[in-house]
C-alpha positions in Angstrom: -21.8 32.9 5.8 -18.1 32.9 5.8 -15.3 33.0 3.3 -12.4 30.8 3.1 -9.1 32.0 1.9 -6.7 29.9 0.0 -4.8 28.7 3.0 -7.4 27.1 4.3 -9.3 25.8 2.1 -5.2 23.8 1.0 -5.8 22.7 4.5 -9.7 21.0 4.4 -8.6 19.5 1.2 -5.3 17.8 2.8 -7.7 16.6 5.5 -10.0 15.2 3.0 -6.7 13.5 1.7 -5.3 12.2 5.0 -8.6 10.4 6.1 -9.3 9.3 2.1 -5.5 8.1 2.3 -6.2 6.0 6.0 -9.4 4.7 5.0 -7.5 3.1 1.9 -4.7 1.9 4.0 -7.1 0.3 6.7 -8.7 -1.7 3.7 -5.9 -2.9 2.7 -4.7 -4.0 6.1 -8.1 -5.7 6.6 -7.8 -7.2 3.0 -4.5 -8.2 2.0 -1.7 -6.8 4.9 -3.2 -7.8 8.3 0.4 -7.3 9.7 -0.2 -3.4 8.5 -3.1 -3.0 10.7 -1.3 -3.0 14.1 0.9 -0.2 12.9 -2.3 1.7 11.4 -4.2 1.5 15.2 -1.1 1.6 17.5 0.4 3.9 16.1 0.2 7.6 18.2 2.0 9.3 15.6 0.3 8.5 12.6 -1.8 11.6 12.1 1.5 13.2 11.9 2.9 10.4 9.4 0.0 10.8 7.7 0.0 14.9 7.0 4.0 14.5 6.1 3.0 11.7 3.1 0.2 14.5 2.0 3.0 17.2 2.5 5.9 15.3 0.2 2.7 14.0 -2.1 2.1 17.6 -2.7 5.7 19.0 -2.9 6.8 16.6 -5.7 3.9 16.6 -7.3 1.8 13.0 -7.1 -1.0 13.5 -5.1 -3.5 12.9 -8.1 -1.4 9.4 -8.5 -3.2 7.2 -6.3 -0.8 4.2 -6.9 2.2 5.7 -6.3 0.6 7.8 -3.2 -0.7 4.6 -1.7 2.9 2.7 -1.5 4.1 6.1 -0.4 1.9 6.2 2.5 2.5 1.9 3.3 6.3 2.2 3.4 5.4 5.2 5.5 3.5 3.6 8.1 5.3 0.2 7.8 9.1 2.4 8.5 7.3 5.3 10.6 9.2 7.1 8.5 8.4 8.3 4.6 11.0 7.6 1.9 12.4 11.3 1.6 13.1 11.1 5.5 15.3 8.2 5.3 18.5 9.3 4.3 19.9 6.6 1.9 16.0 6.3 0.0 16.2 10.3 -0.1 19.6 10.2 -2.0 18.3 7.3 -4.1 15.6 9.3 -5.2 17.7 12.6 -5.5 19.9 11.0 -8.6 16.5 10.8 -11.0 15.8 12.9 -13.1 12.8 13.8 -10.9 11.9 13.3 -7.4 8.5 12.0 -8.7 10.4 9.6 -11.0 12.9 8.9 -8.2 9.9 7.6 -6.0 8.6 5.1 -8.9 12.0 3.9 -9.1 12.6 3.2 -5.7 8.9 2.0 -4.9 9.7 -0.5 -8.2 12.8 -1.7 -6.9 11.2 -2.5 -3.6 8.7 -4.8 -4.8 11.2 -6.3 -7.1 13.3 -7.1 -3.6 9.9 -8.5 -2.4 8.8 -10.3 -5.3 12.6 -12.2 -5.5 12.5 -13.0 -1.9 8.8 -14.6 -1.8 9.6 -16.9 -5.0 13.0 -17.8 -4.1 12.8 -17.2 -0.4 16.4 -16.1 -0.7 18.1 -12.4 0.9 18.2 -9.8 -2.6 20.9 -6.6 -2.2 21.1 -7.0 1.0 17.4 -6.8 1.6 16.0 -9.3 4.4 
């Protein structure tokens, strides 16, 4: 038998995360975003992707909110980018009072945008 220090067993419970986190994602691309699916099975980077939304889920604290983890990981896969590596989302989310509360903000503005554009099929801030 072997032990496991505290490093690793961080690391088998990201893993567990990641392919938790995919296997939501490809539900919901079979389900209710078939236009996600393409970027969840073409995409040769998404391991990667996938690691750096576990990564910022753990460094600001919402990894145990499954909501606000799974719109993470879509605008993620949908940018190939996450929201703290886009510059102008990343400052967005920097003027909260948290980065957790920055991300709820930013994530609730986003489907606002959406929402606005699918019932009055009109451009909102800018937003196509």
């Amino acid at each position: 038998m072997f032990e496991v220090d505290s490093f690793q067993e961080r690391y088998m419970d990201d893993e567990d995360d990641k392919r938790w986190l995919y296997r939501v994602l490809l539900d919901l691309a079979n389900l209710k975003f078939p236009l996600l699916k393409p970027n969840l099975e073409n995409n040769k980077d998404l391991s990667t992707l996938l690691d750096q939304v576990i990564a910022d889920a753990n460094e600001y604290d919402f990894l145990d909110d499954d909501e606000l983890l799974i719109r993470y990981a879509l605008y993620a896969v949908n940018r190939n980018e996450t929201p703290m590596q886009n510059p102008e989302l990343r400052e967005a989310i920097g003027k909260s009072e948290t980065i957790k509360i920055g991300i709820q903000d930013q994530s609730a503005l986003a489907d606002w945008v959406v929402r606005m554009k699918n019932l009055f099929n009109k451009q909102v801030l800018g937003v196509d």
